[in-house]
VONU-230673 format. One record per residue: x, y, z of N, C-alpha, C in turn; residue in three letters. Coordinates in pm, whole numbers, plus 50000, padded with zeros to 5 digits. Each point is the difference from the previous one (the first is absolute). Layout:
BEGIN
XYZXYZXYZALA...
END
This chain:
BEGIN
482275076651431500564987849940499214987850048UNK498704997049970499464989750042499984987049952UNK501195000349916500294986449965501094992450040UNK500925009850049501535002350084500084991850071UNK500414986250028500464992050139501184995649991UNK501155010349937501384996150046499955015550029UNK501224999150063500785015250073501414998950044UNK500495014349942501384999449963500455009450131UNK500724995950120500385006050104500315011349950UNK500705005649879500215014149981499025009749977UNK498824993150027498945009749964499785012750057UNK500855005450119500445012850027500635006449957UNK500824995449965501455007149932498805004349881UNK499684991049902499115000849875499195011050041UNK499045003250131499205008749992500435014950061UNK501324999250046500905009250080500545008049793UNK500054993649916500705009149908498575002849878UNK498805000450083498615002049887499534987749925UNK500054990050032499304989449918498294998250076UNK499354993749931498494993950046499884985750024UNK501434995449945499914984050014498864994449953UNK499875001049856498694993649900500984983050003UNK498934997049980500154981749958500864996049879UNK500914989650051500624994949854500054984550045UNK499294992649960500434983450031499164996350171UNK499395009550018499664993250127500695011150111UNK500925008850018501155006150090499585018249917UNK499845005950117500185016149974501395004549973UNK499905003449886501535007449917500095009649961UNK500745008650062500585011749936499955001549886UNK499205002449931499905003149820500415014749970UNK499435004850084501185013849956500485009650166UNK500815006949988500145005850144499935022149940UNK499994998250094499575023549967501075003049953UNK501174997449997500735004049843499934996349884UNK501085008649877499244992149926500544990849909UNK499564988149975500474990949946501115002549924UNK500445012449929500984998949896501225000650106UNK499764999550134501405001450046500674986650062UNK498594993350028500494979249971500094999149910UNK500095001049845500424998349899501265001549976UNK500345012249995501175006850030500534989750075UNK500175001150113501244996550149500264980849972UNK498884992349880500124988249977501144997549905UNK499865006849886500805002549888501035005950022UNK500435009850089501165008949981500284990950150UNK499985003850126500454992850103499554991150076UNK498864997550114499474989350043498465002450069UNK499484991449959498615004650080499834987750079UNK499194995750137499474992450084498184996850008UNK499764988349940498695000350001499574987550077UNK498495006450064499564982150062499394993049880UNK500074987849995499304995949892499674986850063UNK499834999850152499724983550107498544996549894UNK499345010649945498374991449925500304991949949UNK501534994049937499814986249920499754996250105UNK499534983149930499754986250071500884993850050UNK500704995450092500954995150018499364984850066UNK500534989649951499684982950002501254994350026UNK500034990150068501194985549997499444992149946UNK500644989249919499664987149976501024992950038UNK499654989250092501214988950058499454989050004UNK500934993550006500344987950013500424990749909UNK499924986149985501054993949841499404998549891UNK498405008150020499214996949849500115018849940UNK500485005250069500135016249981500305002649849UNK500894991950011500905005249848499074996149889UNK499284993049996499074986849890499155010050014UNK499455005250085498355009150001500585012149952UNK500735007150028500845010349920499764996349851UNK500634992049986500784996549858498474997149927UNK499104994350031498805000749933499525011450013UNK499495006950097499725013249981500365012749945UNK501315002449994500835008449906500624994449884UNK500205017949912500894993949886501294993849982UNK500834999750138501235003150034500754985550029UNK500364995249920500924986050063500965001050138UNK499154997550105500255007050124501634992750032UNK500134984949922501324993250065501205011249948UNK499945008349907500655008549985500775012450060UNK498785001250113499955009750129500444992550150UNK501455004450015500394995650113500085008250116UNK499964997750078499945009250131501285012150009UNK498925012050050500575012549970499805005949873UNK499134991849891499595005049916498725005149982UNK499595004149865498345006249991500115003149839UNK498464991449996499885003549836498415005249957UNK499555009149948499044999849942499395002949903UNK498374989250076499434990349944498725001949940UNK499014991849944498815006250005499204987850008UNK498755001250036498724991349999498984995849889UNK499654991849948499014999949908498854988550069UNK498945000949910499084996150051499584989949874UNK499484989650015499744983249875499955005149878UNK499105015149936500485006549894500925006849927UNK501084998050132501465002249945500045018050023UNK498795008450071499855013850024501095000650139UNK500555014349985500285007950143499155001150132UNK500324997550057499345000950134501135007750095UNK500994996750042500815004850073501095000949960UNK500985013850081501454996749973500585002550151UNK501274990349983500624999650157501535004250018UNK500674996750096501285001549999500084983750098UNK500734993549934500374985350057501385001650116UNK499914996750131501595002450098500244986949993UNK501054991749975500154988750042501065005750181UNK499514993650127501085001950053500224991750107UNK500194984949970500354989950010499224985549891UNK500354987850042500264989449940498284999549945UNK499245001950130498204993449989499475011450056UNK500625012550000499255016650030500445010049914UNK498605005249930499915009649933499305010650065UNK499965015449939499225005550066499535009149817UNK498355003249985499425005949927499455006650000UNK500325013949957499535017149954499085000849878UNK499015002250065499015003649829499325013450060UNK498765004049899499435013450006498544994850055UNK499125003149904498665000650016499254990449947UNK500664989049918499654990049913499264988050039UNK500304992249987499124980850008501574994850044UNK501015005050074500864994250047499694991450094UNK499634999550147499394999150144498934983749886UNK498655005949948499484986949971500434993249898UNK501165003049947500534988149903500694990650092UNK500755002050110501454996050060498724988150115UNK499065008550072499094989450128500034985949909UNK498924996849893499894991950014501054992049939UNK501315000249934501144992749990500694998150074UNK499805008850115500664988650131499794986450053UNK498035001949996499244991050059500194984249927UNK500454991750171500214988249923501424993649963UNK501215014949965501354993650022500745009450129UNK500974993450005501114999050130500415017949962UNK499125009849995500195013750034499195008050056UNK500385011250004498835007650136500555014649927UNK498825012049982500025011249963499845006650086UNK500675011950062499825005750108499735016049982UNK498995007050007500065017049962500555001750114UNK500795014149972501065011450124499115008249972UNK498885004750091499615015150001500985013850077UNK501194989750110500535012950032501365003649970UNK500564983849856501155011049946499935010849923UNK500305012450018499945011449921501734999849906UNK499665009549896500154999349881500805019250010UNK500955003549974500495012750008500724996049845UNK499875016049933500804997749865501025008849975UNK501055001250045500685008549975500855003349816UNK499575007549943500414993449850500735021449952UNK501004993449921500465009149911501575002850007UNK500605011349916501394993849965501224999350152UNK499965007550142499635000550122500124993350073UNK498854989849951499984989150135500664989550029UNK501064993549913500864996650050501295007050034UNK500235013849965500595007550096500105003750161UNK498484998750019499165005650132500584982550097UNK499494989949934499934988750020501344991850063UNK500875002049891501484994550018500675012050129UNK499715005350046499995005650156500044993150071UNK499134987750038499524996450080499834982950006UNK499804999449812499984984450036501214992249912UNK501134995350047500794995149936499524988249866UNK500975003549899499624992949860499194999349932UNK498805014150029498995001549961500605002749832UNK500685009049968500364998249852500994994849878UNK499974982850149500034990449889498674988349953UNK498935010150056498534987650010499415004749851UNK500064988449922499865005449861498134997549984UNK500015010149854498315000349996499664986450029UNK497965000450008499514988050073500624989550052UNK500875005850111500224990450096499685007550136UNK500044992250161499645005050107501144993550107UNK500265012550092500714989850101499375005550145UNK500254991750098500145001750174500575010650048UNK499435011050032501135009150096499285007250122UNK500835008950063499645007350101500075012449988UNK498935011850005500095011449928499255007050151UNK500935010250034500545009450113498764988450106UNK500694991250037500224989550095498434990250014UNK499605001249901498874993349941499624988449898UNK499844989150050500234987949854499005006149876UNK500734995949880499135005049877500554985949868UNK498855002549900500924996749914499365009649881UNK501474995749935500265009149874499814998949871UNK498995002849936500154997049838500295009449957UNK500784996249893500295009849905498855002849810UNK498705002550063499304998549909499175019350014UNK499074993749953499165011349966498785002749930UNK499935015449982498675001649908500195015949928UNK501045002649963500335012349973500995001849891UNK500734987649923501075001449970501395008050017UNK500075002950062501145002250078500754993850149UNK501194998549965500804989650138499075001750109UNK499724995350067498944996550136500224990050075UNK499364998250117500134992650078498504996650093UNK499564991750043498754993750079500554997750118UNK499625004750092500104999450162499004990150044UNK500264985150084498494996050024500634999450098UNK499115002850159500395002350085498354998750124UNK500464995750087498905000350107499225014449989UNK498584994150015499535015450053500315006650158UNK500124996550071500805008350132501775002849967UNK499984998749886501545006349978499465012349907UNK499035000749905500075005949877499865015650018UNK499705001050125500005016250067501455007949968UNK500834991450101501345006549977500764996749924UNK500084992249895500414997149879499595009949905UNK499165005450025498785010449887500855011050026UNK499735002750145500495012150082501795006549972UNK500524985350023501625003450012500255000449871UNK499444992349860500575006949886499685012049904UNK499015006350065499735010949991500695015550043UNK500424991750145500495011350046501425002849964UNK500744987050000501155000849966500295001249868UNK498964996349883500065000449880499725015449940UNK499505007150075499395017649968501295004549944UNK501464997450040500735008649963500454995849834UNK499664988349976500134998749850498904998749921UNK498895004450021498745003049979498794988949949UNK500414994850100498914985950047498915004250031UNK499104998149933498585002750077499094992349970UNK498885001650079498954989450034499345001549912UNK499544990349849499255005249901498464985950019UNK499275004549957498375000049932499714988649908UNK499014989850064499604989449875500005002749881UNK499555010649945499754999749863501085007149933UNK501255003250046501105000449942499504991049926UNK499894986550036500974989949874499345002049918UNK498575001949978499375001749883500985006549912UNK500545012550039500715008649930501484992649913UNK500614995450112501144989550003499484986949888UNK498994993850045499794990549876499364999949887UNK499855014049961499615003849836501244997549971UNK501665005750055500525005549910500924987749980UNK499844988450117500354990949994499774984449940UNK498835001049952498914991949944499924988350148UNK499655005550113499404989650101498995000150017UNK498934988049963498614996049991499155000950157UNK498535006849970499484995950213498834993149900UNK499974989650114498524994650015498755006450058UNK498865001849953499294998749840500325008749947UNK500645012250063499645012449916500714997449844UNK500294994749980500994999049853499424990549883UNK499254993250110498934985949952498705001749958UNK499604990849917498534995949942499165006550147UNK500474991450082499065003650084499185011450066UNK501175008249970499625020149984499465002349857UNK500684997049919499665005049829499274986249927UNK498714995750041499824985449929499775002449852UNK500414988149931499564995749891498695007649928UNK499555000949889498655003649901499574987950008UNK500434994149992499344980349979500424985850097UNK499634998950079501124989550078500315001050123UNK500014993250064500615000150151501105009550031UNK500405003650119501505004850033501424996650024UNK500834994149975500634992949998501475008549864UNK501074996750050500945004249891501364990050037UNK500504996649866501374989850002500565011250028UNK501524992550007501515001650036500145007649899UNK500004992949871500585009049902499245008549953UNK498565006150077499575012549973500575011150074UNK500164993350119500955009450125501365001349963UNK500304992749895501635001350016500694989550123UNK499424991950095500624993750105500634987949980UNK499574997549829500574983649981501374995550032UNK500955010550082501114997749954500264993950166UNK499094999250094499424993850149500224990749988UNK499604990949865499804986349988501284995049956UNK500804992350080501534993150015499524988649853UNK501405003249941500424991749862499804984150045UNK499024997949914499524982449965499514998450130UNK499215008450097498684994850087498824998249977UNK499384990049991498404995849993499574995250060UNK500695000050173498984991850077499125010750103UNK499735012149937499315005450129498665002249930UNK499205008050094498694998450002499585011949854UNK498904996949919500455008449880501014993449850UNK500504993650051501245003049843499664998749918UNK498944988749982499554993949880498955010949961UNK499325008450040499505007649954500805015449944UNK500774999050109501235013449967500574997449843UNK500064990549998500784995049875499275005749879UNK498704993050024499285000549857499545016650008UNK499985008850104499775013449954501195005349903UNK501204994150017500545009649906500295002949915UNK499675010949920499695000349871498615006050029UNK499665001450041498175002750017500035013350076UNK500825007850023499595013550084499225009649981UNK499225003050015498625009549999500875017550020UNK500854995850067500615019749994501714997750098UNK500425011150022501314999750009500095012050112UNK500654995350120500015009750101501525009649948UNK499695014749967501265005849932499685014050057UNK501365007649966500135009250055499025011049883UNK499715014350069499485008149914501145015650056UNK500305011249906500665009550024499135010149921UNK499165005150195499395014449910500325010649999UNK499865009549881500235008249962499585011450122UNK501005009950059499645011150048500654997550159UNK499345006350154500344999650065498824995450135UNK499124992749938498895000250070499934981250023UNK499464991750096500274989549990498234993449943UNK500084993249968498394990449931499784995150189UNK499004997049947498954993350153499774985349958UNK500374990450116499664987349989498374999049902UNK499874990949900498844997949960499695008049871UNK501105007549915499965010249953499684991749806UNK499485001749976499934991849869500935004949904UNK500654991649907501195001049900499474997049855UNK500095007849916499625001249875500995000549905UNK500024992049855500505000649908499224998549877UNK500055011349927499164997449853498675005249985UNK499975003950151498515000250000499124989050088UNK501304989250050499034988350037500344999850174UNK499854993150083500344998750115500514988950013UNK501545001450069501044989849940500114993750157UNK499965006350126500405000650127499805007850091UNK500284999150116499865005750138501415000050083UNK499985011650036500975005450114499564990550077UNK500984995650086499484991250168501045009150076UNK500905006849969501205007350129500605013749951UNK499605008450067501345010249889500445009450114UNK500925007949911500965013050112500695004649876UNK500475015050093500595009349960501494998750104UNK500925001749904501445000350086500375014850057UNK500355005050109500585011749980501475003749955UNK500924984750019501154996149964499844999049877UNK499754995849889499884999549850499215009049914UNK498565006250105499125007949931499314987849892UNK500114987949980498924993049917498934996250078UNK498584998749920498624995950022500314984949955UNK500134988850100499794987449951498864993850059UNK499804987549974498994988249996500074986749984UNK499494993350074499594985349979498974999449936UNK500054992849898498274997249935500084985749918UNK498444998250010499704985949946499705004749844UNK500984992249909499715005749855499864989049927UNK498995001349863500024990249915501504994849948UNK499854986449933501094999249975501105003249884UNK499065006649917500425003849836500265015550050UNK499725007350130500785011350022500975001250109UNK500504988450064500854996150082501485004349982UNK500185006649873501225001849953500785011350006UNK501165000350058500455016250018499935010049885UNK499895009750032499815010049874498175002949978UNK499284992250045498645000949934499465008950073UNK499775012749919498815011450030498734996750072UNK499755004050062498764997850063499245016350072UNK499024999450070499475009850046499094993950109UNK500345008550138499065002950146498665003149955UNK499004993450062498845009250019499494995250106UNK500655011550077498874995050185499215014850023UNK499514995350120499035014250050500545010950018UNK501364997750026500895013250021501125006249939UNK500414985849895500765005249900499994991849908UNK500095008649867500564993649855500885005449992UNK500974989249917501125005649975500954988949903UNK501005003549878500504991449917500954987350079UNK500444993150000500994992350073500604987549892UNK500794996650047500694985749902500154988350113UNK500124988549957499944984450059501325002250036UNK500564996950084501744998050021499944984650131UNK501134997949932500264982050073500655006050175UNK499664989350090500495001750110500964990550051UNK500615001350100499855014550058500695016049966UNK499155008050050500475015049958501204996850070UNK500504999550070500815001250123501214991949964UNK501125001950046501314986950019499414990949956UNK499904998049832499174989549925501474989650031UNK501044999050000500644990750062500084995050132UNK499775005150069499754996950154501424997150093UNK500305007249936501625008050045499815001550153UNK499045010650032499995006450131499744989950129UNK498794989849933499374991750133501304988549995UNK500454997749877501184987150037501555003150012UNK500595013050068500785004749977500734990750101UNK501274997649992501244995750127500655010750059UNK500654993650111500435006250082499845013750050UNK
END
């Protein structure tokens, strides 16, 4: 990993259950461990799985210009977001393109704290500090534990009182088996979940004790690239892989709107003061292709990069796919023109390893209501 200069204290545990700890963001991650993935799939969906996922970025912005540099930088009318809350957001850049997406904490008056991936988060936020009454601060050693699936607030409400009255994207203060933490109730999996951020000299036995105590309802320690699996069926976007920037353009720079991604819905009713709008604006109507689901035919899954054909012509590209063992469907994320964006439309695979018939279907495959991640009590 010679590009690696973060590190996730669990990196034993990670190499104690078969990982190599390849690079994701800067931090060696468990991308897969010596079992096999279909059984983090499994234990996410049916009961609970535990993942590190400390590689996001984790940032503060404070002080009384916080909210204003926010509020220009995201889509998100941040006065909206009061403490104990979380909304997310996304980034654009003067052409009104994607650059980043985040999760916004408000958790106090002039302190926020900000979660992004791999994006232009970090150099959008430096230089809008510079100059007003705020200060950006990176945490390299809060770590990030994910405990997510239908479970974990079963496992959870054990231990931490009123945990299931903390409704989706919001976060609170607690103490979890005698350790300060806090709690979001967010995710990357669609299903009920929860975010542990927690010191790294705690994240050992936090890892440790809900594991052990969680075995008897079949908690287990699952593998980065679950979510891949988890966010086909969920329609949750990663940076680049989903982006121009992996699949560029025939003509043109890299760059893709909101409403090619589907994210326009980031952008809070009657905002135009952030960075972008005026360009966001005039893309729409103008989309070059349509990030949509594909359902292929058979039992075999397509390979990222897999080209999509209709008519004879080449309409799109796979960017994500999986096979369920819970449903038995072959699905996909793919970047599609926009005149075949439409459910029902025939199409056909042709990658190196498989062809095969498939149809466009709208996302998400999954709790297209989102029943599961916003459930009460």
């Amino acid at each position: 990993m010679p590009l690696s200069w973060r590190y996730s204290v669990l990196a034993d545990r990670h190499r104690a259950l078969g990982s190599k700890l390849e690079d994701w963001n800067g931090m060696g991650t468990a991308w897969t461990y010596a079992h096999d993935i279909n059984q983090d799939h499994t234990a996410i969906r049916t009961k609970a799985g535990l993942m590190d996922v400390s590689g996001l970025k984790k940032m503060y912005v404070v002080g009384p210009h916080a909210s204003a540099v926010l509020n220009y930088a995201t889509t998100r009318d941040v006065t909206k977001i009061y403490p104990g809350k979380s909304a997310y957001s996304c980034m654009l850049n003067e052409n009104g393109h994607f650059i980043e997406d985040c999760i916004l904490y408000r958790t106090g008056p002039n302190t926020w704290m900000v979660v992004h991936g791999s994006g232009a988060g970090h150099e959008t936020l430096t230089p809008l500090v510079a100059g007003r009454n705020a200060a950006l601060v990176v945490d390299e050693d809060l770590h990030d534990l994910s405990l997510q699936g239908p479970l974990a607030v079963e496992f959870l409400s054990k231990h931490v009182p009123g945990i299931r009255d903390l409704k989706y994207f919001h976060h609170m203060p607690a103490t979890l088996f005698g350790r300060p933490v806090t709690i979001s109730r967010t995710g990357y999996t669609g299903e009920r979940g929860y975010e542990l951020f927690c010191k790294g000299e705690d994240a050992p036995l936090i890892w440790d004790t809900i594991l052990s105590e969680g075995k008897v309802m079949g908690i287990i320690p699952t593998c980065f690239t679950t979510l891949d699996w988890l966010r086909v069926e969920s329609y949750l976007l990663f940076y680049p892989y989903d982006m121009s920037q992996m699949y560029p353009f025939e003509k043109g720079p890299p760059g893709d709107s909101l409403w090619e991604l589907g994210l326009d819905f980031t952008v809070s009713p009657g905002k135009s003061d952030f960075r972008g709008a005026d360009a966001h604006q005039r893309l729409k109507g103008k989309e070059r292709f349509r990030i949509f689901g594909v359902l292929v035919e058979g039992s075999t899954a397509a390979d990222n990069g897999d080209e999509i054909y209709a008519g004879g012509k080449k309409v799109g590209v796979v960017t994500c796919a999986m096979v369920s063992s819970l449903t038995g469907k072959s699905m996909a994320i793919a970047r599609l023109d926009t005149a075949v964006a439409v459910q029902g439309t025939k199409l056909e695979i042709r990658g190196k390893k498989l062809k095969a018939a498939a149809t466009a279907h709208t996302l998400p495959f999954d709790d297209p209501d989102k029943k599961k991640r916003m459930a009460v009590g």
